[in-house]
N, C-alpha and C positions, 0 to 999 in steps of 0.2 A: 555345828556352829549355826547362830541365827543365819537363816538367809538374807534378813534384812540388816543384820550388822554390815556390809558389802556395801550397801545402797547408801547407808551413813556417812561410812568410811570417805567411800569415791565422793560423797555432797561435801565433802570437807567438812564435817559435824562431829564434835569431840563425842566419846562413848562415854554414855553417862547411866550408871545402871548396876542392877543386882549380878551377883554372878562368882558364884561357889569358886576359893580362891585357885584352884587344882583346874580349874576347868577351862578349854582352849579359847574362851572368850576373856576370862581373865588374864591369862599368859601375853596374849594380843595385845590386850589392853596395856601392860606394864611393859612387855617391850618393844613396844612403838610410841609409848607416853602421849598414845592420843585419846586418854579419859580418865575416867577413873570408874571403881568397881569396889560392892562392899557385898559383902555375904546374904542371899536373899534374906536372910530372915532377920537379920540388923538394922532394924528400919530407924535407931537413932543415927548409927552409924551411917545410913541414906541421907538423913536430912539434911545430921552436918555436915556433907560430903557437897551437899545441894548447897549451905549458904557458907559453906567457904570459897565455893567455887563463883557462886556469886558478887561474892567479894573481891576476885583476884580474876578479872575479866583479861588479864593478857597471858593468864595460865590457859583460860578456855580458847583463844585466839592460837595459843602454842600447841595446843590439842588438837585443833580443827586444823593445823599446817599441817602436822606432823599426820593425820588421820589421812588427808587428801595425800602427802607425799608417799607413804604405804601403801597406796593404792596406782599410784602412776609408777614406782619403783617393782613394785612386784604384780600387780594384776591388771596390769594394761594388756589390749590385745595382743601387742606385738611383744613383750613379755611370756606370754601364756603361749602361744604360737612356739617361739622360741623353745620353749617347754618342751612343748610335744615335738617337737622337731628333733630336739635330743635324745626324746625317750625314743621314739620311732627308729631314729638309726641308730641309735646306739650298738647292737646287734652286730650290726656290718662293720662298725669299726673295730669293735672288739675281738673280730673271726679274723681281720685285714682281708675281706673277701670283698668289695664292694660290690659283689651279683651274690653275697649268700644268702640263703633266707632267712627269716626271724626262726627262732626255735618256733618248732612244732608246723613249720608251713611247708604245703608240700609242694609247694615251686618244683 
């Protein structure tokens, strides 16, 4: 995935852009409804994507909500933290050992 797709996202900035319809930038895109995405090599299909949407400025406003809300719902620090905290012990919960070690450690 772009690394700067993230930086978008979190700006609250609808994704506006080419992007093969299979591919995890695509999938993002349609189910978070924060942009829209048309086939790199579709460049009519870009344009009218560009002035329809210029047309319908509280679609682009509904895209930049929903783009900054996917970002504060799934990749805020304490989110991500949260994450690894689970992957991390998950382990010990699973054994009901709360001193066992991860697979493969030699505690």
């Amino acid at each position: 995935m772009l690394s700067k797709l993230y930086n978008f996202l979190a700006a609250g900035r609808p994704i506006l852009g080419p992007a093969t319809p299979d591919s995890e930038v695509a999938a993002l895109i349609r189910g978070t409804d924060c942009g829209a995405a048309v086939p790199p090599d579709d460049t009519k299909g870009f344009a009218d994507m560009l002035v329809g949407l210029k047309a319908d400025p509280e679609s682009l406003r509904r895209m930049a909500r929903n783009a900054r809300d996917y970002v504060v719902a799934n990749l805020s620090k304490d989110r991500i933290l949260a994450a690894y905290d689970e992957l991390l012990t998950s382990p010990f919960q699973k054994s009901g050992r709360p001193d066992a070690p991860v697979s493969g450690s030699t505690r």
